[in-house]
C-alpha positions in Angstrom: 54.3 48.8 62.0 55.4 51.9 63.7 59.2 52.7 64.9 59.4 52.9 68.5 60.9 56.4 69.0 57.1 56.9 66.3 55.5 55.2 69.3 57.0 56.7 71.7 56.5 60.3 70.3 52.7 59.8 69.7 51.8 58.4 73.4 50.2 60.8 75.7 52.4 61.2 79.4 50.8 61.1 82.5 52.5 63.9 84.7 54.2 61.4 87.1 52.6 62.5 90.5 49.3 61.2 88.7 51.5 57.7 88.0 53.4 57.9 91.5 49.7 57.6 93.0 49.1 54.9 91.1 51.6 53.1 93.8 50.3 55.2 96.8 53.5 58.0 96.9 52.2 61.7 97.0 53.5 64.4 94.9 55.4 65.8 97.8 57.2 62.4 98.4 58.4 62.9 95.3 62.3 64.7 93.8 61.0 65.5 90.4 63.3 65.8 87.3 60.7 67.5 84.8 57.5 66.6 84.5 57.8 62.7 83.8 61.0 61.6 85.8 61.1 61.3 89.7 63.6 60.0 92.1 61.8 57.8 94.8 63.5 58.7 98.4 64.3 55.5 100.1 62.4 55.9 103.2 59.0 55.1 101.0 60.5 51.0 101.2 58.0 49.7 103.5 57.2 45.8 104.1 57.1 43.8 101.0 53.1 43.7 99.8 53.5 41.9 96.4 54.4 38.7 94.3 57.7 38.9 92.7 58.0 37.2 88.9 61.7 37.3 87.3 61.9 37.4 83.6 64.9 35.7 81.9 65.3 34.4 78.6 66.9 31.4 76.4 70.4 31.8 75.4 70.4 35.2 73.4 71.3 36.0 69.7 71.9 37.9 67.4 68.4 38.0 66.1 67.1 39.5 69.6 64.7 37.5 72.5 62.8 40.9 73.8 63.2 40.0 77.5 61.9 43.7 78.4 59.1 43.9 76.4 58.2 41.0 77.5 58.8 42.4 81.3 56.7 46.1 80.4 54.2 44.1 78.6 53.1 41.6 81.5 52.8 44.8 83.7 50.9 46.3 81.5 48.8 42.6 81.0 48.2 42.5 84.8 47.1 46.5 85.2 45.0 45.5 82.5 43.3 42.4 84.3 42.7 45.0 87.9 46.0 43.7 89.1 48.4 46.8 90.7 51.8 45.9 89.2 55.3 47.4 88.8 57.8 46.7 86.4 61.6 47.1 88.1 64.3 47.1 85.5 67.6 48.4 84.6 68.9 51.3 82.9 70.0 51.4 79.2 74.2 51.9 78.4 75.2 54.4 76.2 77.9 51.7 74.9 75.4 49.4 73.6 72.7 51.8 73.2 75.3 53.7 70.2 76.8 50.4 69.4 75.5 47.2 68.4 72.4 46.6 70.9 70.6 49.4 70.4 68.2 51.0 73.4 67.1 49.1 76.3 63.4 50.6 76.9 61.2 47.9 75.7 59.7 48.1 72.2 56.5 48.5 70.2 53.5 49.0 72.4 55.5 47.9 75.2 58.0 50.5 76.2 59.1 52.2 79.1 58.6 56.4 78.5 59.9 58.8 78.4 62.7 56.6 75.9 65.2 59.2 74.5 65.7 60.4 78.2 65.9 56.6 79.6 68.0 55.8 77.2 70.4 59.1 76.9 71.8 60.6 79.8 68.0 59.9 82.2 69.1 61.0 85.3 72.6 60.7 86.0 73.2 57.9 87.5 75.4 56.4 84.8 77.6 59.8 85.1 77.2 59.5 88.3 78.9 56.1 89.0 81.4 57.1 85.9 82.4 60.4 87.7 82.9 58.7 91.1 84.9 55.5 89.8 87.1 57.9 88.2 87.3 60.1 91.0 88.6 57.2 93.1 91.8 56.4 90.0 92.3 60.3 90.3 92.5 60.4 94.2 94.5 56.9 94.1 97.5 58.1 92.0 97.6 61.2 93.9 97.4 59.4 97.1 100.7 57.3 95.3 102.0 60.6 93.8 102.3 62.5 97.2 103.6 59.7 99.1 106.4 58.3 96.4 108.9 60.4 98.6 107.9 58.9 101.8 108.7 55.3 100.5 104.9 54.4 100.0 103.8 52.6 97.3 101.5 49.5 96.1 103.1 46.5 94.1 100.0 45.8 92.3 97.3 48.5 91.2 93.6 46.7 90.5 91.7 49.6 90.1 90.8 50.5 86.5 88.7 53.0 85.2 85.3 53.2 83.6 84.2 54.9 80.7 80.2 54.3 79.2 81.7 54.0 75.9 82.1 51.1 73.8 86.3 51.9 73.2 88.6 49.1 72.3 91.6 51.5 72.7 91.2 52.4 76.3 91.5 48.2 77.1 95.0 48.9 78.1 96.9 51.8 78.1 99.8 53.8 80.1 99.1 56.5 82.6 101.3 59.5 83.7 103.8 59.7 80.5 105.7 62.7 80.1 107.5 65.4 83.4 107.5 63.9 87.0 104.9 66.3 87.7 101.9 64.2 85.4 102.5 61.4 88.0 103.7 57.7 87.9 103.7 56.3 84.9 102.1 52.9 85.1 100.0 50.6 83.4 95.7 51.4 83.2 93.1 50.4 81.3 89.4 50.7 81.4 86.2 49.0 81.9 83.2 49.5 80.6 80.7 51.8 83.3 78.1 48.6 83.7 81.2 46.4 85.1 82.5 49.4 87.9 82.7 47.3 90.6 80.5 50.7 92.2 77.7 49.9 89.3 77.7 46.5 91.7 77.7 48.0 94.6 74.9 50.9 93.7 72.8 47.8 93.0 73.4 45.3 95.9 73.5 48.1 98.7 70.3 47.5 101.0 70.8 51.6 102.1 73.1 54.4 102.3 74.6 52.9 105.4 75.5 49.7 103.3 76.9 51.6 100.5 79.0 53.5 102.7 80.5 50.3 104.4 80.6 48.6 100.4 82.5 51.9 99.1 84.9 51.5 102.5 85.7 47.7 101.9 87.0 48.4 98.3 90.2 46.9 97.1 92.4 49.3 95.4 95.4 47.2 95.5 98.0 45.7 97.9 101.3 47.2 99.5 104.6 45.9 99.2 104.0 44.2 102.2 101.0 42.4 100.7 98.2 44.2 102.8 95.3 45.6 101.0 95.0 48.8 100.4 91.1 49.8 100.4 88.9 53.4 99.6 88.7 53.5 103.6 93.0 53.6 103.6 92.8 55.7 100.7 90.4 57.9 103.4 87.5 59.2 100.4 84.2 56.9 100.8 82.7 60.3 101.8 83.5 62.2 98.9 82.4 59.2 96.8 78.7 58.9 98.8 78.6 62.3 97.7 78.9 61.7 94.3 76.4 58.9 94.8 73.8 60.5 96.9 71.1 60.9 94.2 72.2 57.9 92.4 71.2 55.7 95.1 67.7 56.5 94.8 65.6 54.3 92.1 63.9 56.4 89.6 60.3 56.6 88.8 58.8 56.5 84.9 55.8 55.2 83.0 55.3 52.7 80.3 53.0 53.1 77.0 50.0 52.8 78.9 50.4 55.1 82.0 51.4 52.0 84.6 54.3 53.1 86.8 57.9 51.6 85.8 60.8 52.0 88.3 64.3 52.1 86.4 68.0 51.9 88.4 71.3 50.9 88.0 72.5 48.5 84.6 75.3 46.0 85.3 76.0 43.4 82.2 74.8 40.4 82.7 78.0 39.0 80.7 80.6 40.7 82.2 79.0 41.3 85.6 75.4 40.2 87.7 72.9 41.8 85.8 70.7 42.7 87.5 68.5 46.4 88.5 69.1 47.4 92.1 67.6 45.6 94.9 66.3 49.1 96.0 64.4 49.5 93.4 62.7 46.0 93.7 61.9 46.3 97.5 60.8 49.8 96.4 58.4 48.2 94.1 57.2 44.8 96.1 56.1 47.7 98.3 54.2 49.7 96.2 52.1 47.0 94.3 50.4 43.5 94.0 53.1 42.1 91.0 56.1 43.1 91.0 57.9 42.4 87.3 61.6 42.4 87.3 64.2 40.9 84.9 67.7 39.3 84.3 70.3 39.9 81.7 70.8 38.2 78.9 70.1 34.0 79.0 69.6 32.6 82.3 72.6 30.9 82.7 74.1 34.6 83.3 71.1 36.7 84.4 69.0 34.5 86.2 71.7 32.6 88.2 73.3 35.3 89.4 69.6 36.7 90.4 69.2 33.7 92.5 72.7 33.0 93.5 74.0 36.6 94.2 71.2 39.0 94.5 68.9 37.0 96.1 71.6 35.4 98.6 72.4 39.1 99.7 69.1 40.1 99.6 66.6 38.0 101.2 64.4 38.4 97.8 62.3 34.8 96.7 60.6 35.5 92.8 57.0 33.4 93.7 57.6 32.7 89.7 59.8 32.9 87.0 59.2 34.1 83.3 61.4 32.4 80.6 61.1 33.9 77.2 61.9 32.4 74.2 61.3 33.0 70.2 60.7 30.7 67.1 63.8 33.1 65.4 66.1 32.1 68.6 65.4 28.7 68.6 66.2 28.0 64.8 69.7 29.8 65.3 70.0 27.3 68.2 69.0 24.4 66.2 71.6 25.5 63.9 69.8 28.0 61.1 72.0 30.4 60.0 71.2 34.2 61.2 70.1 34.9 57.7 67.3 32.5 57.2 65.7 32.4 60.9 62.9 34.4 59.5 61.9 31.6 57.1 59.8 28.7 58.2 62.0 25.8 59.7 60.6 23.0 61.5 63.7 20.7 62.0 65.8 23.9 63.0 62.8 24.8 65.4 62.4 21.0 66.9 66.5 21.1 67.2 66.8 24.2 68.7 64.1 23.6 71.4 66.8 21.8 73.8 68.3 25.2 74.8 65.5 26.1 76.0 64.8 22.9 77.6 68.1 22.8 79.8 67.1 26.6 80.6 63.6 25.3 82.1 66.0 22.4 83.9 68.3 24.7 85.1 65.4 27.4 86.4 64.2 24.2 88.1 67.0 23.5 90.2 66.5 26.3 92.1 63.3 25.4 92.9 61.4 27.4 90.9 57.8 27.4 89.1 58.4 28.6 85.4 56.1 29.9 82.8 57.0 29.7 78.9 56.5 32.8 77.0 56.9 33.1 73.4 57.4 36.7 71.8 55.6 36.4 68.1 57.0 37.4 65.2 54.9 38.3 62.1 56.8 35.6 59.7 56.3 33.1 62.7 54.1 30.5 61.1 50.6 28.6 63.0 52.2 25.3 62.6 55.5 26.8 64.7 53.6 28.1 67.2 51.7 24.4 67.1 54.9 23.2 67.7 55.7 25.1 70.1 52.9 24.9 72.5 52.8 21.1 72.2 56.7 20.8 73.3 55.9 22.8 76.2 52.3 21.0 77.6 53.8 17.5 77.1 57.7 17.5 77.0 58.9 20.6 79.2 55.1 20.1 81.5 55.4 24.0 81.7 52.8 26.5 80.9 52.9 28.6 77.4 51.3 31.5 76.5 51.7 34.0 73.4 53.3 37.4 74.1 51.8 40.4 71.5 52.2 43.0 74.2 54.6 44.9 71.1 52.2 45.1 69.0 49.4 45.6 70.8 50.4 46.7 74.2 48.6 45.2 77.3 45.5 44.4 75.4 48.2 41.5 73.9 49.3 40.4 77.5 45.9 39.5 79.2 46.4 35.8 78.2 50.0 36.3 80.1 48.8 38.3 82.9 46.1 35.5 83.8 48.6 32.9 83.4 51.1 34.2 85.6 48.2 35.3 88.0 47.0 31.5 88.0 49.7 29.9 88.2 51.5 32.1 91.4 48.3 30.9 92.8 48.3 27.3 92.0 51.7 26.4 92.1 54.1 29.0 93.4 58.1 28.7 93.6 59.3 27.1 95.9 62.3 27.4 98.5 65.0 28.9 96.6 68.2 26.3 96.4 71.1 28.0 95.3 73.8 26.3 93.1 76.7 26.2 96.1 77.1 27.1 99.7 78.7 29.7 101.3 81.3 27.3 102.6 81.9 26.0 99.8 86.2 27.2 98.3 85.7 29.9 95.6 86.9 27.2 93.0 84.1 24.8 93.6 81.7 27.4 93.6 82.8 28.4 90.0 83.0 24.5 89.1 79.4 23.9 90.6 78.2 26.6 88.4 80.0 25.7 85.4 79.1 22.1 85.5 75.6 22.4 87.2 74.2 25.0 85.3 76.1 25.6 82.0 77.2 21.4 81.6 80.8 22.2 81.1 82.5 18.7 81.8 85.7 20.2 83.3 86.8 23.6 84.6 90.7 24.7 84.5 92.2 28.1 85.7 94.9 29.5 85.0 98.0 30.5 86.9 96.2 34.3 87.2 93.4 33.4 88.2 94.6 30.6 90.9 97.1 33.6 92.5 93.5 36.2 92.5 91.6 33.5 94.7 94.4 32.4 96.6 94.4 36.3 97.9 91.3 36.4 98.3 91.2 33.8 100.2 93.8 34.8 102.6 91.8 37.7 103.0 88.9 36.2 103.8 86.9 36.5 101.4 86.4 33.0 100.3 82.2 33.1 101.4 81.7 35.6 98.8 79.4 34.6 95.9 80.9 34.2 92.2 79.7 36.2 89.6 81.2 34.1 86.1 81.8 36.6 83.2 81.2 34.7 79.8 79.8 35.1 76.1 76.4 35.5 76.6 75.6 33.1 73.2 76.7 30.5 74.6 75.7 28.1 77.5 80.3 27.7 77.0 82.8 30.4 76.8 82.9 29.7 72.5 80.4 32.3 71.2 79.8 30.1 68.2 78.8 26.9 70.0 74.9 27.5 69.8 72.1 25.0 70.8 73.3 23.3 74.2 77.1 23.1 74.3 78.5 19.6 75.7 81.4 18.3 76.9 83.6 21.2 77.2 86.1 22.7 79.3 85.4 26.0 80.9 88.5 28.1 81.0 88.8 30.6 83.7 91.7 33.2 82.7 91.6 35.7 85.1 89.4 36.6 88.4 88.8 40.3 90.1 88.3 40.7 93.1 85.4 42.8 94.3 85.6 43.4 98.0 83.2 46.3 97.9 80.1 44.1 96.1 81.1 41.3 97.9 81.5 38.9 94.8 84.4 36.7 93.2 84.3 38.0 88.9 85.8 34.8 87.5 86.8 35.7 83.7 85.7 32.7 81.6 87.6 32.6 77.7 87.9 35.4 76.1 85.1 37.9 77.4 86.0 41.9 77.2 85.2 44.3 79.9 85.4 47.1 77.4 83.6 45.5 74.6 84.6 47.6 71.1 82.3 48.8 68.3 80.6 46.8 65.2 81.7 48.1 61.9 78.5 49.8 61.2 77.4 51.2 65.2 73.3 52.4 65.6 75.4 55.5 65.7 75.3 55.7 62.4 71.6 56.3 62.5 71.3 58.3 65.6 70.5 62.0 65.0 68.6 65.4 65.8 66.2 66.5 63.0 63.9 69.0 63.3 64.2 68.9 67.4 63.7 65.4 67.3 65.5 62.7 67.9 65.7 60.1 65.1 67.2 56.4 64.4 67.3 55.8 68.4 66.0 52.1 69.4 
């Protein structure tokens, strides 16, 4: 089998006015960046024409699910069956991307093209967000620089910075050491670029209207007095929409086999809602019969924060939802150790099917229609698959299908394609039901999610976190959706407890308040913002031969 980046280098582009007319956009709607990369203005969002499918995933690992191939390949199933579909997805991090992960563009025969640029620097965006995050630190301790003398100050700072680096050292650190003239010294730290509260706020503003109100409303800390202090007292959200302008539109690209892929924004799932902008996906639902769109991570992160965030804010309804799952997965689950999964394992497999049965539950509960795909492996056996297929017709009472869109591209998603096609038709989601109410006190809302969805038995928070939702509370923000960051191997906060954890207590140590996204971050155990790099990063393999780029997946 070929690398991707071999893949990738031996497919033919389609110059991307020939795939924007695949949606109905003209060339001259069009902000090109080369000959295969356009930004999509946002005056082309129209009414809604298509279905909407989300693609989520069981409880990830180590190992890998392929949530996006499976995403680019059903597109490229359903363009294959005369269907006019549109995958929507995020964009790739340079943290993960030259750290553990790898690339985010699909794989195989299923990718999203061009992949060194989507997965690089693409358009900007991610320097975009970077720059203008940092831009608002920069003009905050100058703002508190300036006005020392007057007697101004804040007694609690809670804006960090953002860098798209995996960089353990820049957790915590001390800003302004040295002459009076380097400024206050103080304690910083940074986040990683995916968890800016603006990376948020890119991807849940409806239009450039509601960014600048979202940029406005950000908390940047609170005076001596105990009043906020937001980017609108601060007296920049212009400076920052500047920064933003072209960020805020979606970007246009093409996968393997020509189809047209829309690609914006890349929050974490883990550490933040993971999920593409809702531009984007309106930009897509009116361009196309299916749109495909995805979650991060397992869909106790990804998924409910699709439906309980996103959706909430959005007005969005997927008709269906996608659940991916592998044989490899499931035997870590049912307690295989990393390496043997690729070995034949039927007690493993039968043990490990119950994550992915509380998944389907959970999916369920918010009314939902879900399809089971299964991404083959070539040391998958005929009797797992077996297996497989039977737990899902009699137990689960969910349709399965077979994914080989990787290896051979949509030719190996028709099976899907009719399958999701059919079933939209037959049996389509129902009214979405979200996990809590608006009404309901930010605690409960993290408690109804942590019991309801992730079956902890108890919740505690500590004093931190108690004093962040007691301000936010007095500040009326207490309606706001949460958005729980947590291990994304675990339905708990303890990485190692695989399967379907049980009985536990969900610890939540911390909570940020995001006033400009409109969303409660509750910090669950001990999840990083900045996560830090594996002792042997894909860096390692990345580089630049012969005016190619090499070792990038």
């Amino acid at each position: 089998m070929k690398t991707d980046i071999e893949i990738a280098h031996e497919t033919e582009l389609e110059r991307i006015d020939n795939v924007a007319a695949k949606m109905g956009i003209a060339a001259d709607d069009l902000e090109h960046y080369g000959k295969y990369i356009a930004k999509l203005p946002l005056n082309l969002i129209t009414e809604p024409k298509g279905k909407l499918i989300l693609v989520t995933a069981i409880t990830a690992t180590k190992a890998g699910i392929g949530k996006t191939t499976v995403s680019i390949g059903l597109a490229l199933g359903l363009n294959k069956i005369g269907k006019r579909a549109v995958v929507a997805l995020r964009e790739p991090s340079l943290g993960p991307c030259f750290g553990m992960k790898g690339g985010a563009a699909g794989g195989g025969y299923a990718q999203v093209l061009p992949m060194e640029k989507i997965n690089l620097h693409f358009t900007g965006d991610f320097h975009a967000i970077t720059s203008a995050h940092n831009m608002i630190s920069a003009l905050l301790d100058n703002y508190l620089y300036q006005h020392e003398k007057e007697g101004f100050g804040l007694k609690e700072i809670l804006w960090r910075r953002v860098l798209d680096v995996n960089d353990r050292s820049l957790r915590s650190i001390v800003t302004g050491l040295g002459p009076a003239t380097n400024g206050i010294t103080q304690q910083a730290g940074f986040d990683i670029t995916p968890a800016s509260e603006l990376m948020a706020i890119l991807c849940l503003a409806s239009d450039e209207a509601d960014l600048r109100r979202r940029i406005e409303n950000i908390l940047l800390g609170y005076t001596y007095s105990g009043e906020p202090f937001t980017v609108k007292d601060l007296g920049v959200a212009g400076s920052i929409m500047v920064l933003l302008k072209d960020a805020i539109q979606p970007n246009l690209v093409q996968t393997t086999e020509n189809t047209p892929a829309i690609i914006h924004g890349g929050p974490f799932a883990n550490i933040a809602h993971g999920c593409n902008s809702q531009i984007a996906t309106k930009m897509a639902l009116a361009h196309s019969d299916y749109t495909i769109t995805e979650a991060g991570f397992g869909a106790d992160l990804g998924a409910e924060k699709f439906y309980n965030i996103l959706c909430r804010k959005s007005g969005l309804r997927p008709d269906l939802t996608v659940i991916v799952a592998t044989a490899q997965g499931l035997k870590m689950h049912g307690g295989v150790a990393l390496d043997q999964i690729k070995e034949p394992n039927m007690e493993g497999l039968r043990t490990g099917l119950a994550n992915l049965d509380r998944h389907v539950q959970n999916l369920r509960s918010f009314g939902q229609s879900v399809v089971v795909v299964f991404n083959r492996f070539a040391t998958d056996t005929d009797e797992e698959m077996a297996l497989l297929k039977q737990h899902c017709q009699e137990e689960l009472k969910a349709p399965f299908v077979i994914n080989n869109a990787f290896a051979e591209g949509g030719a190996g998603a028709v099976e899907m394609a009719e399958l999701v096609v059919d079933t939209i038709e037959k049996n389509p989601s129902a009214e979405l039901q979200f996990t809590y109410e608006d009404e309901d006190s930010l605690q409960t809302k993290i408690e109804k999610v942590a019991k309801n969805i992730y079956g902890a038995a108890s919740v505690t928070f500590a004093k931190p976190a108690l004093n962040r939702i007691k301000l936010a509370e007095t500040h009326s923000m207490s309606h706001f959706p949460v958005c729980i960051a947590k291990t994304q191997f675990s339905f708990s906060a303890d990485q190692t407890k695989y399967g379907v954890a049980k009985d536990f207590n969900l610890l939540i140590k911390d909570v940020v308040i995001n006033a400009g996204s409109e969303m409660i971050v509750a910090i669950a155990g001990d999840i990083l913002r900045m996560p830090g790099l594996p002792k042997l990063p894909q860096a390692n393999n990345i580089d630049y031969v012969n005016g190619e780029i090499v070792g990038l997946s």
